[in-house]
Structure formats: structure tokens, C-alpha cells
N, C-alpha and C positions, 0 to 999 in steps of 0.2 A: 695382520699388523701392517702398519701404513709404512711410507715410505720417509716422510719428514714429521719433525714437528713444530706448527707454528705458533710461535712465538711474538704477544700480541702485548704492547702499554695498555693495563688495564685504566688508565686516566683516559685514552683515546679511542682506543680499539684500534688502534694502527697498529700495521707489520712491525716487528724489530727484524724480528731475521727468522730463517727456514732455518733448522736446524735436523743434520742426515738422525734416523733410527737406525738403532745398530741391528743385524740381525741375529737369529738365536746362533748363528753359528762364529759369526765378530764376537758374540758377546763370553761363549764358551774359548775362544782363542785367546780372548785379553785375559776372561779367568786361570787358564793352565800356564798363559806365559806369568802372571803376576804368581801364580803358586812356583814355577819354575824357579823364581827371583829369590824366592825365599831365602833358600842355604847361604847366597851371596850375602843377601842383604842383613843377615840376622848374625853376618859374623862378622861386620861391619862394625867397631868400636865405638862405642858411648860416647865418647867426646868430637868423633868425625859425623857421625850421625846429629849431634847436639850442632854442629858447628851448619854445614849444611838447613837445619831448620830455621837457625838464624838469620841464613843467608835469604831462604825464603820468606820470611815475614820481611828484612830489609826490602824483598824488588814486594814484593806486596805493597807495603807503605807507600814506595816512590811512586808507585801506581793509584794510591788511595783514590783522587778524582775519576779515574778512569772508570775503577773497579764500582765506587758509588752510583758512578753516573750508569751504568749498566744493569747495576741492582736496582736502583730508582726505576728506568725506563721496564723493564721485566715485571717491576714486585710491586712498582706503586707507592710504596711509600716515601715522607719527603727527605729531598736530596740528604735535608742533615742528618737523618736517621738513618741512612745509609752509611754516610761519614764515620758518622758512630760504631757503625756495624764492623767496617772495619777494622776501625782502632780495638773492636770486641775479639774479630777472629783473629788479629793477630798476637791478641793476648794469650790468647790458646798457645798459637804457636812457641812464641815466648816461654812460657811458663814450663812447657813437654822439652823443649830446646834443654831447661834444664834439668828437668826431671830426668831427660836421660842419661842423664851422669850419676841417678840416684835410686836406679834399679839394686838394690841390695839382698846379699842373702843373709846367713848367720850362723854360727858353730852353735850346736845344741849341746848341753855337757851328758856325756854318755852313762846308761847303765852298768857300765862294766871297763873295767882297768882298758881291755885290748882293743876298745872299740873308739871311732873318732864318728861326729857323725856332723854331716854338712848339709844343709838347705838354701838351694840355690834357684832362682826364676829364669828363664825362658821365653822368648816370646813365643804369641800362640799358633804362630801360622799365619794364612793369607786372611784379612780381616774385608768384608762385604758390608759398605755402608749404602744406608738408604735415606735421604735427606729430603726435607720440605722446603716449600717455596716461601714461609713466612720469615727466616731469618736463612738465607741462602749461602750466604758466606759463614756464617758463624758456626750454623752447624753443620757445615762442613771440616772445618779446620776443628773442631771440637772434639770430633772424630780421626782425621786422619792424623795429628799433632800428637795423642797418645801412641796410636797405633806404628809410626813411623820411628817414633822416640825406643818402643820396645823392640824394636826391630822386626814389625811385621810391614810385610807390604798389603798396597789397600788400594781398594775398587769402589767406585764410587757411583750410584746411578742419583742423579738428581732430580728432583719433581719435571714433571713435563712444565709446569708453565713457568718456571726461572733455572734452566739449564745453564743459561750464559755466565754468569756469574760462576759455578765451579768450574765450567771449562774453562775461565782465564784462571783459577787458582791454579789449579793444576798445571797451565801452560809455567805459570811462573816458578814453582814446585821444580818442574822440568831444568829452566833458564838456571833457577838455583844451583841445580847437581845432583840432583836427586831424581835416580833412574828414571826412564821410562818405564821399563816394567815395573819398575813398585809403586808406583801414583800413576794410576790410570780412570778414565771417565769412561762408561757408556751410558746411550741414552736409548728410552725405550716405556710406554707402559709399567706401572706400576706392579701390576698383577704378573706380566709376561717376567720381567726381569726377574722379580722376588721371586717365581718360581723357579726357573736359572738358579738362583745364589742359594737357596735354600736344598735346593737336589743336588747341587753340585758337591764328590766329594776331595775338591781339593779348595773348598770354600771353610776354614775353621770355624770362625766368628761369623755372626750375623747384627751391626750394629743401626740403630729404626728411631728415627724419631719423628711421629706421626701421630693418627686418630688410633684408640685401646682397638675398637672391630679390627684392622689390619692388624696392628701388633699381634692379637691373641693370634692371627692364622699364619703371622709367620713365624712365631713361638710354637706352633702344632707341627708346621712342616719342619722345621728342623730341628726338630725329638727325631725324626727319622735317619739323619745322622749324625745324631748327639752335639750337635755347632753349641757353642758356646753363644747365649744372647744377650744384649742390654736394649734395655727399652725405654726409650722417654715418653711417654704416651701424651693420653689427654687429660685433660685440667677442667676443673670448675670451680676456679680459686675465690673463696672468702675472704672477704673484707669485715673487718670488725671496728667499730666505733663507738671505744666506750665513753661512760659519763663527763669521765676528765677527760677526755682528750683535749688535746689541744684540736679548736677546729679548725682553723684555718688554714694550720699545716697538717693534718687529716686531710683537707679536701686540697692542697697542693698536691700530696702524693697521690692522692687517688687518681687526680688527673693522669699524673706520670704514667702508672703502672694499667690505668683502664683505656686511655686512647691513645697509646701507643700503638702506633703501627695499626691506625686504625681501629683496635681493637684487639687484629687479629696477632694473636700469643697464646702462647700455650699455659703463661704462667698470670698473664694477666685479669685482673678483679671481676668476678663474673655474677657477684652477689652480694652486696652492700646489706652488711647487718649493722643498724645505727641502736643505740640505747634508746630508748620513746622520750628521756628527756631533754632529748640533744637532735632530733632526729628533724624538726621542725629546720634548725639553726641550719644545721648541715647542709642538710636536700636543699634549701633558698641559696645557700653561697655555691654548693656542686652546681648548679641548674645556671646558675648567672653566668660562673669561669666557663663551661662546658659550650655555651650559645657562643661566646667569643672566638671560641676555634675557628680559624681558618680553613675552609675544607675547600682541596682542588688540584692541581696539578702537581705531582712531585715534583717537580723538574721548576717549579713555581717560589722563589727562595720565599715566600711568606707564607705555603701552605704549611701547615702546622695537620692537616688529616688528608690521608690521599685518600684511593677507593678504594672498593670491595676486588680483592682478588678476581671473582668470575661471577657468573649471574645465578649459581648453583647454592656460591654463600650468601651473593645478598637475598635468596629468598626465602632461606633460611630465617636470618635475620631479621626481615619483614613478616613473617607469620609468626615469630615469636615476641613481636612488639604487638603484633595483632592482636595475639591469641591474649596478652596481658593487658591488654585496654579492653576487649572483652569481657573480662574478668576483673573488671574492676582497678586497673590500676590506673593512676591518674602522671598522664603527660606533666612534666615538667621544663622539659626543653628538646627540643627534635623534632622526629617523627617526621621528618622532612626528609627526599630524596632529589637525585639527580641523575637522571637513567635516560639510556639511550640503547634501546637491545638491538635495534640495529645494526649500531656503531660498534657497541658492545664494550660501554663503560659503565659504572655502577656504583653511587656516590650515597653513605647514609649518614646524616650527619648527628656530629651527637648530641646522642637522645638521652634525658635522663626521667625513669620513671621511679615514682613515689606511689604508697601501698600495695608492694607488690607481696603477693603470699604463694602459702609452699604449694599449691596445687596450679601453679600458673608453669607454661614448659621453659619459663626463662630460667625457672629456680632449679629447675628439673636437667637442663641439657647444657652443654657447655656453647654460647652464643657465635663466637670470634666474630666480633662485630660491634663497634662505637655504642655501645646501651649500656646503662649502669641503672640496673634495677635494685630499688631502695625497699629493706623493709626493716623490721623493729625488733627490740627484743627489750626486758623486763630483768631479767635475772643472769650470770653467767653461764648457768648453765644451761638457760636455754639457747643464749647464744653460740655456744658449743654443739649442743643438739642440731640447731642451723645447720653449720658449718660442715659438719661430721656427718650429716643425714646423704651423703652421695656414692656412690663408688669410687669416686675418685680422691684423690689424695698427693695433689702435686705442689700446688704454693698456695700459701696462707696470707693473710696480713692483718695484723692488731695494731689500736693505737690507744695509747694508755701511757700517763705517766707515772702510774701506782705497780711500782714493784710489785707487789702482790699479786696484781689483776694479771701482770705481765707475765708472772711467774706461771702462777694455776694455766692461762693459754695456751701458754708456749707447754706445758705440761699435760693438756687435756687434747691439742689439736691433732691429728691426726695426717701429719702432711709433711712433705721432704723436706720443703725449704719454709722456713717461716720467717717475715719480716715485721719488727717490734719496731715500729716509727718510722717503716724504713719502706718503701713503695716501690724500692730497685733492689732486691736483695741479690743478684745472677753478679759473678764473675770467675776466671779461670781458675783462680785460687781454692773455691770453693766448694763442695761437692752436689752437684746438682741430680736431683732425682725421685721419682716419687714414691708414695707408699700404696697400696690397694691396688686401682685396678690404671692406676699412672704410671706405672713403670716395675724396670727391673733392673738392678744395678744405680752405677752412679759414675757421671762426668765432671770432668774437672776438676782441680785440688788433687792432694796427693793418693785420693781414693779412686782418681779417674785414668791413670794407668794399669791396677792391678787387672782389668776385665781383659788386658791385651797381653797375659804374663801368665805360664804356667809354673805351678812350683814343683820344685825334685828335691827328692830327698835323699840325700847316698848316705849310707853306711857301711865304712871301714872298719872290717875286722883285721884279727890278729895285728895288732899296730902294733 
């Protein structure tokens, strides 16, 4: 294991900044003092804890340019979608701020005269989160927002290539009043740390949001000390376009939810199924808005696409635009690049392809990357069949203004989150999370504390 990690603007290839690697024995130190923190911090009262989380999303806010403009220069995407990011993670916080006033238990009525019986939650111990570089602030706070609310304290290793951004959360976390030991950062390889927080046993939780490969193996290692897991995985989210849709606002939101962030989301459209009567109209109006994006410089207030994270995903990217023009699918806008491996930027701009079918690897793999591969369908339930034909099972989206068609989808789809007209379904409110091989558990909304809360159940006799 190396000594720093650099930290590079994927729009440039330039330095941002060295950032120290922690080593395995920093990293076991921050874990047993943050387990240490525990008893303190978990008897720390709901409303001083609530009060505190507030204070942190307030120096957050006041900080919002700062925080963007660091997320931008790291992660690439544009400034304003950083901005946004923001105003995302601190919904988190917000919303846990008050959730933690509303950890509740409940009196059971008893089988027997002498007996009283009570169920009460707990939090679970020291919580071990592992966070991606594609929304850095959000899911971060997404994570530590519950976890801090229930009274757990939490560790946090951030992707190697957008680390900056949780180290200022955390510093402000800190300025807030909120211990040292209970919101702590280390930084390190993926594989080294995960092996750390998974063997460790004053490590309770393990919480991941990442590709399903990693999930599954840090779901194996910690069966070994029974950790508690949630998992956000990966996505290969369907888009559906039926006959009535409205199209225009169909191909509005698709934009939204497919070239966001470049592409790269976990939750974003990775598979346009159109009805073949409408599919013609569609793909001509996608292909026109799509050519008009702005693609270039985060940090550039009219870039509307920044670039590919690193040169591992845009080649990804490009042999799956390959391998689908090979095979028949027919370019409609894109297929154009901006590369410098040198420098080491990586720009794809977006592409939208038409006749794409199920034996091409676009339909097959989840992309993170600007391509909206278009294909067709006939009946509901082959469009079902589409959509449902993957392992995965993370976000959906239908557009239909016929009750009925909306009804049977949202009833046949097979996926956590699903959006009926709607291209943004994700906020803190909500329960976010998938089904199959997407996840385990669920964040946000009043379902996204109970993974950080154990329940107990006392009974009183001879009362």
C-alpha cells in the first residue's frame, strides 16, 4: 500500500491535491477509539443529538460553494450539480435531525394478569460506511445522518478518487459538536480497508454503496462476525415508453435521469424501452435535445455534461457503443469523444442509439456512461419481460397517462424505486433501495433508521 492518494480533475488531468493513506494500524486505532465513543455517545439524548445534526447541515449550507466547488474539481460533474448535491446531503441530515426524536418503542398487551411487556430500540454499535465517488457528499451523509441520529458512531472510508469532499464534511460535522471520535474519515484502497471493517470485531454495521461484485464479498466477509449489512448496489434501470405517453415530457425526463452526472448513477435510465408506435417520434426528439448538451468543463457555468470519471469507465463505455453498432444498432447522436490519456481526461458525449436488442452487452451490463440505448416493444408484457430480464432491480421508470398501464407496471416491475412520470424519484423522505441482486435494506425515509437500531424486548413478571 502506497503512501498518498492522488487526487486528480477528471475534466483536466491536473493535481487537486495528495491526500495521506491511512495505515492498517491508523485505521484499527480510529476504529477501536470510534467503538470506544459508543457508551458515551449512544446515551446522549434525542433531542441534543437532533440539535447538533442541525447545527451540522447549517455550517454545511454556509459552506455549499465551497463544498460544490471541491466536488466539481474531484468528481467532474457540473458546478450546478454539485450545488444540488448539496442541498441533497443536507436533506439527509435534516430529515435524521429529526427522526432522532422519533426512535419509538411500544407496550405489547400481555398474556397473563402479572406480566407487563415493553419493546424498546437501541442503537447498533460502531457503524462502518463505504461510499462512491459518483455522488460523494450525499452518500455520505445518507449514511452517517441515520447512523449518528440512532446513536451510533461511524467511520467512514471514501472512494479513492473523490475523498475531499467527505473530509470537509466531516471537518464541519466536527466544528458542529459532534465528537471526534464519533464521525471519523480514513483513507485507503478499497479492498485493504473493507478487509479492516469487515474483520474487525468492534465494527457492528457494515453500510456499501457500490458495484453488486464488491457488495456480494463484503456481504461473505461479514457472515464471519455476523455485522449487520445494507447494501445499495448496482442498477440497470429501465425506462418505459408507452403508447400514450405524453412524448415530449417522456423525452424531458429522460434527459434528466439519463445524463445526469454524465450518465454515471446508480439509479439512472440504462435501457429505453419505447412502444414501436411511438418509438420513431421519440428517438428523433431524444437524439435532437441530447446533440444540444453542453459537454466540458465542470467548473464551466454552461457545461450541462462533464467527463468520464477515469479511463477504466470510458472504455468501458466505448466497447459497449462498439459492440452495439456492430450489431446492428443504428447511431443517432454521439459516438463522439474527447480524450487525452496523457493528460488523462475523458469526455463521451451524448450518444443516443436506436435498434438496440437484447443480445447487445448495452442491454446486458449496466453502462454509467451518457448512451441511451433505444429499443421497442409491442405488448405490456413484453415490455415487462425487457425490463425484468436482469439481475438487477434497483430503479424503474414508466410513462403512461392510463391508470391502468400504470397500475399493471408499477404491479409487474420488479424494482425498489419506481417512477410513473417522474425521471427524479430519490429524496431523503423516501425509502430508497433495491430488490435482487441491487441491494439489501433501504435508506432514507422513516425506513432508513431502523438498519442503525436494535430492538429489545423486556418482560416483567409478577407485576
Amino acid at each position: 500500500m502506497g503512501h498518498t492518494i492522488t487526487v486528480k480533475n477528471p475534466a483536466t488531468g491536473q493535481l487537486v491535491q495528495e491526500v495521506k493513506i491511512n495505515s492498517e494500524e491508523e485505521i484499527k486505532v480510529a476504529i477501536k477509539t470510534g467503538h470506544d465513543s459508543f457508551r458515551e455517545w449512544s446515551k446522549v439524548n434525542a433531542h441534543e443529538r437532533s440539535r447538533l445534526l442541525t447545527s451540522w447541515s447549517r455550517i454545511v449550507q454556509e459552506h455549499k460553494e465551497e463544498i460544490a466547488e471541491i466536488m466539481t474539481l474531484e468528481n467532474g460533474k457540473p458546478l450546478a450539480e454539485s450545488l444540488g448535491e448539496v442541498d441533497y446531503a443536507t436533506s439527509y441530515i435534516d430529515w435524521y435531525a429529526e427522526e432522532a426524536k422519533r426512535i419509538y418503542g411500544r407496550t405489547v398487551p400481555a398474556s397473563s394478569e402479572t406480566k407487563r411487556i415493553i419493546v424498546s430500540k437501541q442503537p447498533i454499535g460502531l457503524v462502518a460506511a463505504i461510499t462512491p465517488w459518483n455522488f460523494p457528499a450525499a452518500m455520505m451523509t445518507r449514511k452517517a445522518a441515520p447512523a449518528l441520529a440512532a446513536g451510533c458512531p461511524f467511520i467512514v472510508k471514501p472512494a479513492v478518487e473523490t475523498p475531499l469532499t467527505t473530509m470537509r464534511l466531516v471537518e464541519f460535522a466536527h466544528e458542529a459538536g459532534i465528537p471526534t471520535d464519533v464521525i471519523q474519515y480514513v483513507n485507503g484502497p478499497g479492498s485493504v480497508v473493507g478487509n479492516i471493517f469487515t474483520s474487525s470485531e468492534y465494527i457492528r454495521k457494515i453500510t456499501f454503496t457500490g458495484s453488486t461484485p464488491v457488495g456480494k464479498n463484503l456481504i461473505k466477509a461479514s457472515a464471519e462476525t455476523v455485522k449487520h449489512v445494507t447494501m445499495e448496489l448496482g442498477g440497470h434501470a429501465p425506462l418505459i415508453v408507452a403508447e400514450d405517453a405524453d412524448i415530449d415530457f417522456a423525452v424531458k425526463q429522460t434527459l434528466a435521469t439519463k445524463f445526469r452526472n454524465a450518465g454515471q448513477t446508480c439509479v439512472c435510465a440504462n435501457r429505453i424501452i419505447v412502444h414501436e408506435n411511438v418509438v420513431e417520434a421519440f428517438s428523433t426528439k431524444l437524439a435532437n435535445e441530447a446533440s444540444q448538451l453542453i459537454v466540458g468543463n465542470g467548473l464551466d457555468k454552461d457545461t450541462q455534461i462533464g467527463p468520464i470519471i477515469n479511463e477504466k469507465g470510458f472504455d468501458k463505455i466505448v466497447a459497449q457503443i462498439n459492440d452495439a453498432v456492430h450489431k446492428g444498432a443504428e447511431v443517432l447522436a454521439g459516438n463522439q469523444y474527447k480524450v487525452d490519456k496523457e493528460k488523462g481526461y475523458f469526455y463521451v458525449y451524448p450518444t443516443v442509439l436506436a435498434n438496440v436488442t437484447s443480445n447487445m452487452d448495452i442491454m446486458k451490463e449496466e453502462t454509467f456512461g451518457p448512451v441511451a440505448p433505444i429499443t421497442t416493444f409491442k405488448t405490456l408484457e413484453e415490455a415487462v419481460e425487457i425490463a425484468n430480464s436482469t439481475p438487477y432491480g434497483l430503479a424503474a421508470y414508466f410513462f403512461t397517462n392510463n391508470y391502468k398501464t400504470g397500475t399493471y407496471l408499477h404491479d409487474h416491475l420488479d424494482f425498489g424505486i419506481i417512477g410513473w412520470n417522474d425521471g427524479a424519484p430519490s429524496g431523503a423522505h423516501i425509502p430508497f433501495g433495491g430488490m435482487k441482486e441491487s441491494g439489501l435494506g433501504r435508506e432514507g425515509g422513516i425506513e432508513g433508521i431502523e438498519p442503525y437500531l436494535e430492538t429489545k424486548y423486556l418482560s416483567i413478571g409478577n407485576f
